[in-house]
C-alpha positions as CSV (number, residue, x, y, z in Angstrom):
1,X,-22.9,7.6,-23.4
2,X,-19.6,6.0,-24.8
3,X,-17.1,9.0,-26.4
4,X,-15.6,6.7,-29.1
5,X,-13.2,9.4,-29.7
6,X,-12.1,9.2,-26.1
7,X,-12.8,5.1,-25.7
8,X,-9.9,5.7,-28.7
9,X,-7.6,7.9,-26.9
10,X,-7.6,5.7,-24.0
11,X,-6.8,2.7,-26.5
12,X,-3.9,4.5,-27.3
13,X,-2.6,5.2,-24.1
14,X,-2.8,1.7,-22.8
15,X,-1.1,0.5,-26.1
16,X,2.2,2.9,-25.6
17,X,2.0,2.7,-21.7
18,X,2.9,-0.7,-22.4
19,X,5.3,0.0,-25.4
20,X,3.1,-2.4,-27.6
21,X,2.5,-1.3,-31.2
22,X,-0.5,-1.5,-33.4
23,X,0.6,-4.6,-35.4
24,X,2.1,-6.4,-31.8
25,X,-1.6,-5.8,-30.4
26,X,-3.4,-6.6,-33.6
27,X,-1.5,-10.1,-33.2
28,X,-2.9,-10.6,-29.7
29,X,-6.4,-9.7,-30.4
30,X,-6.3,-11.5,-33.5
31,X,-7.5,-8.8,-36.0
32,X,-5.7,-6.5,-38.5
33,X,-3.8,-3.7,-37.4
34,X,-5.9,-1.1,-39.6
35,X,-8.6,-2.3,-37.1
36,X,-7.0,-1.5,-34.4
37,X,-6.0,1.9,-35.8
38,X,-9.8,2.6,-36.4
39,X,-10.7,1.9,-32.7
40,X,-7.6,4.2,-31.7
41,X,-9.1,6.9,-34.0
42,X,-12.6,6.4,-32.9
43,X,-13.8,5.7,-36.1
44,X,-15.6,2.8,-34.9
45,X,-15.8,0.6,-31.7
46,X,-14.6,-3.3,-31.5
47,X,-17.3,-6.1,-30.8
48,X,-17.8,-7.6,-27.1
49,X,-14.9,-10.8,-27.8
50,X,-12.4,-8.0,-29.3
51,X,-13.0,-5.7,-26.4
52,X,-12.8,-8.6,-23.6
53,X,-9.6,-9.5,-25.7
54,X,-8.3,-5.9,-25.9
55,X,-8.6,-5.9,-22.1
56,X,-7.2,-9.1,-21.1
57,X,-3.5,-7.5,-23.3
58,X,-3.6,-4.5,-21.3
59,X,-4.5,-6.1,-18.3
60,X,-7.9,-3.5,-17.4
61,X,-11.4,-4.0,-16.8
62,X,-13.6,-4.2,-19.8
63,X,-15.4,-1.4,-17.3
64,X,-12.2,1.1,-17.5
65,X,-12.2,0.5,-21.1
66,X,-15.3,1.7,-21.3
67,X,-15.6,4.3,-18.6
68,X,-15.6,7.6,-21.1
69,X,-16.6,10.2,-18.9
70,X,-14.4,12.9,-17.5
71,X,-12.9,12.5,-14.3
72,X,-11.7,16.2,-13.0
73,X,-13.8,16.1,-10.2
74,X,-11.4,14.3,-7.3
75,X,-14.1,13.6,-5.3
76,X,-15.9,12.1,-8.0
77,X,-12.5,10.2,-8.9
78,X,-12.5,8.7,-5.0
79,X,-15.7,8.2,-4.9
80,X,-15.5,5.7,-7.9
81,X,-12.2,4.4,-6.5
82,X,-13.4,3.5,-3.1
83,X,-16.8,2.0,-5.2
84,X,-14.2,-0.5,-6.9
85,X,-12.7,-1.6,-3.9
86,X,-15.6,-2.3,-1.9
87,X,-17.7,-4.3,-4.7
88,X,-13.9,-6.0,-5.0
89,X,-14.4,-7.0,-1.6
90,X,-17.9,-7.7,-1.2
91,X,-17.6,-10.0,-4.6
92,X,-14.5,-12.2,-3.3
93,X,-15.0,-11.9,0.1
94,X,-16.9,-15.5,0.0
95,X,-14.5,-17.1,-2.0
96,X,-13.2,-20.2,-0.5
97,X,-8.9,-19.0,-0.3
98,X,-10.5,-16.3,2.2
99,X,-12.0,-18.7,4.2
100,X,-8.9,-20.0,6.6
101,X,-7.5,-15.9,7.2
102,X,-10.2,-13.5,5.8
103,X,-8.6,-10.6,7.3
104,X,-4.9,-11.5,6.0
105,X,-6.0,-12.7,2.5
106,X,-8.2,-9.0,1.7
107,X,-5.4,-7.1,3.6
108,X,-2.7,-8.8,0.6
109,X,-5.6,-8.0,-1.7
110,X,-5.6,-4.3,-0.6
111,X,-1.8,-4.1,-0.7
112,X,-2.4,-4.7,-4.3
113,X,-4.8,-1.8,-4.8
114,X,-3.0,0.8,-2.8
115,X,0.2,-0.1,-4.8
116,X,-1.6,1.0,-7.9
117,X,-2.7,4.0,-6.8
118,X,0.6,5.4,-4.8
119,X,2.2,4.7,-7.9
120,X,0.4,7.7,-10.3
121,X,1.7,10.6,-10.1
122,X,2.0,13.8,-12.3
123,X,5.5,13.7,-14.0
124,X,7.5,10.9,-16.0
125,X,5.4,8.5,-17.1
126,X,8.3,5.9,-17.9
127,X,10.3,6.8,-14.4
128,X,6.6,5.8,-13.0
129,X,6.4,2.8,-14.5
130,X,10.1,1.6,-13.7
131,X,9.8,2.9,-10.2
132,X,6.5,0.8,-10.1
133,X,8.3,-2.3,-11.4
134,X,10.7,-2.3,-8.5
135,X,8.4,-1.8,-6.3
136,X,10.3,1.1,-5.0
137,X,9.2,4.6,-4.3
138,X,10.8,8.0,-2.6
139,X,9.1,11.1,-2.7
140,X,9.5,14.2,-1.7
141,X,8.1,17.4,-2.5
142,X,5.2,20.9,-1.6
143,X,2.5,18.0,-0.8
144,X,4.8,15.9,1.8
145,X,6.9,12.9,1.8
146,X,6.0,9.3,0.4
147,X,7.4,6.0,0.7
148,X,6.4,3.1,-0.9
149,X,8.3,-0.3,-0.3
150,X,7.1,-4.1,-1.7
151,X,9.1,-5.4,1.9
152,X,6.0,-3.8,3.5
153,X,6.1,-0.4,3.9
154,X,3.9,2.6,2.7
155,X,3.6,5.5,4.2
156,X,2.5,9.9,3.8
157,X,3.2,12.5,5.5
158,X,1.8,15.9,4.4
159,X,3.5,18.8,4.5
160,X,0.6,20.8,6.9
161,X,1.9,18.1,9.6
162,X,5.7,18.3,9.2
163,X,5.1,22.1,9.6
164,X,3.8,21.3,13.1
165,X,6.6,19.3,13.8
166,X,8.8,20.6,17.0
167,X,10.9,19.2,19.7
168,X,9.5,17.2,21.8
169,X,9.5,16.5,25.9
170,X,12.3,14.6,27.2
171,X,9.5,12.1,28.4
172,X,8.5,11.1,25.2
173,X,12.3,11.4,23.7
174,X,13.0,8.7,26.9
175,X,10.4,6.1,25.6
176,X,11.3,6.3,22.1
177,X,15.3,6.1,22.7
178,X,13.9,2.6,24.7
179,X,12.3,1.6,22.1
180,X,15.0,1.9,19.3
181,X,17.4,0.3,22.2
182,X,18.8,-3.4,21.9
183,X,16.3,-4.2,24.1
184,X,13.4,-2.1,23.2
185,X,13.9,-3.4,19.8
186,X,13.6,-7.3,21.1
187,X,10.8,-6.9,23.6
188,X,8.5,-5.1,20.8
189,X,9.5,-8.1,18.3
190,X,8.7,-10.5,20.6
191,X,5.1,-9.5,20.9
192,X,2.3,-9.7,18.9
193,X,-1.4,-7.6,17.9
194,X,-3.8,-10.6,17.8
195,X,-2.1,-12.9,20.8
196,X,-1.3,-12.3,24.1
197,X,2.5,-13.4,24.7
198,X,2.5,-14.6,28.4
199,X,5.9,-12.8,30.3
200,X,7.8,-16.4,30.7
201,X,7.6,-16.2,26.8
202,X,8.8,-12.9,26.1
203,X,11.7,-13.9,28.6
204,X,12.8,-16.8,26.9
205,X,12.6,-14.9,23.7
206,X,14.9,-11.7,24.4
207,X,17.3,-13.1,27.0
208,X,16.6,-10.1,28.9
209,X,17.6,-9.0,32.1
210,X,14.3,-9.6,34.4
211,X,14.9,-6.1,35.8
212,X,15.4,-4.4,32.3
213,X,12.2,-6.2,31.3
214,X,10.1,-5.2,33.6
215,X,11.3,-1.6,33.6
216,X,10.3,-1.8,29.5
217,X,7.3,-3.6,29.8
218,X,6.3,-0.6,32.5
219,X,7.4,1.8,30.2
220,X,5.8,0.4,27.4
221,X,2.5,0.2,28.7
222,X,2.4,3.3,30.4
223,X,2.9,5.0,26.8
224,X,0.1,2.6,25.3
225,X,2.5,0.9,22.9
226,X,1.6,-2.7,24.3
227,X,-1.2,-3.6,26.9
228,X,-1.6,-6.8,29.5
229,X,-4.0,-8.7,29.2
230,X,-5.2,-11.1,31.6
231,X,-8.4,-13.7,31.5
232,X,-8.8,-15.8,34.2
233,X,-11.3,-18.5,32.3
234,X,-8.2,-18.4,29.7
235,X,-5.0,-19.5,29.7
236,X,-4.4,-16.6,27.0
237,X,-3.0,-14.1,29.4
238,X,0.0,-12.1,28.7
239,X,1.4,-8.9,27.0
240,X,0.4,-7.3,22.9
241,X,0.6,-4.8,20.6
242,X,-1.4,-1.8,21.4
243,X,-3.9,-1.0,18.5
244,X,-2.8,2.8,19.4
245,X,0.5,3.4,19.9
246,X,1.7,0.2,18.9
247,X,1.4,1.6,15.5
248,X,3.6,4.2,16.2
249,X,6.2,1.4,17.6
250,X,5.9,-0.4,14.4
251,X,6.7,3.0,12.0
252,X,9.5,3.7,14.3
253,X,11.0,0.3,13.8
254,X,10.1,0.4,9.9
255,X,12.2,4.0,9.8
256,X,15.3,2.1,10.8
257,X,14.3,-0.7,8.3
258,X,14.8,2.0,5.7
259,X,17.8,4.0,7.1
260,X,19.2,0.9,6.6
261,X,18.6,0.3,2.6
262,X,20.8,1.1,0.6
263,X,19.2,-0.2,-3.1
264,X,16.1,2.3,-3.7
265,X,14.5,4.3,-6.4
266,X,14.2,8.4,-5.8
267,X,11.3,9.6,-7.8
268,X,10.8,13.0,-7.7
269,X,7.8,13.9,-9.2
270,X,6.5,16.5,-7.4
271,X,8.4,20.3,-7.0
272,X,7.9,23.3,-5.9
């Protein structure tokens, strides 16, 4: 059942969040602004055209609008997230700008989502917004560490898992110092996750020593960042990104992406 004492709280909170006042949003709508001080006060509710038009200024769902209940319960709150998402999908999935790349085109639709959600957290509510206007985000704080980047990066790490941390072998230390190497660097860019690159390729691409190659590609594979694949029937033979470790190639190649910014936002909204 609709709270409209909440549904006007909520009103409210859209309204400032986007610095809009009563008379700037009773323009937009196209009703008075003692109307929209009503609805804000929960003295009464707006028709269907003045809620569709409510929504379409502060850019939500007629559903959010409406969506009254309490939310304290956080696997309530994912549950209804990951419900959103996934009738998001399922709704556009068919649409026909899906149709060349469905993969691609949802995975820039996801982006989207994430973004919204990495971006609330407990603290300044105007530092929030900025931050999320610049697409920028650093935290750091009891939970972990967060990054958020619009070039492409987004990445946790909890705080249980940093405590594990510890020094590792000199095996592992080998492979990764080969793979933040010149070289290392230039074989894993030359490589792809969805298509093989045949060796000639990745030679002609890197300008590398034949020996140094092979020594890397060896290396490489041994430590499940890339994988051969070979098909006789096919003339799509060649090397590719692990769908294991290869991820771990790609984070350690995104961490010197950001060592090397130098324009970023530090929001540190979490303490203690």
């Amino acid at each position: 059942m609709l709270d409209q004492k909440v549904f006007g709280d909520k009103l409210r909170n859209h309204r400032k969040r986007l610095g809009l006042t009563q008379e700037k949003v009773a323009e937009r709508v196209g009703v008075s602004p003692q109307a929209i001080s009503k609805w804000e006060a929960g003295d009464c509710l707006p028709d269907c055209f003045n809620l569709k038009a409510l929504s379409d200024v502060y850019k939500i769902s007629t559903d959010v609008l409406l969506e009254t209940e309490t939310n304290d319960d956080i696997e309530a709150v994912a549950s209804k997230i990951e419900q959103l998402g996934t009738e998001f999908i399922w709704a556009t999935a068919n649409c026909d700008r899906y149709d060349t790349n469905l993969r691609q085109e949802l995975g820039e639709d996801l982006w989207k989502m994430w973004k919204g959600i990495y971006f609330a957290e407990v603290g300044n509510r105007q530092k929030q917004e900025e931050s999320k206007r610049q697409g920028n985000l650093r935290i750091i704080g009891s939970f972990g560490t967060k990054i958020w980047d619009d070039d492409g990066v987004a990445c946790v790490i909890q705080s249980e898992l940093i405590k594990k941390l510890t020094v590792f072998d000199k095996e592992t230390i080998d492979v990764m110092n080969a793979l933040c190497s010149e070289e290392g660097q230039k074989l894993i860019l030359s490589l792809r996750c969805d298509i093989p690159t045949p060796k000639q390729e990745i030679i002609e691409k890197t300008n590398m020593d034949i020996s140094r190659l092979n020594e890397l590609l060896l290396m490489f594979t041994e430590s499940r960042m890339i994988e051969y694949v070979a098909d006789n029937r096919s003339p799509d033979s060649g090397y590719l990104m692990s769908g294991h470790c290869g991820i771990a190639a790609y984070m350690a190649l995104a961490a010197m992406f950001i060592l090397n910014k130098t324009r970023y936002t530090v929001s540190q909204f979490l303490i203690g």
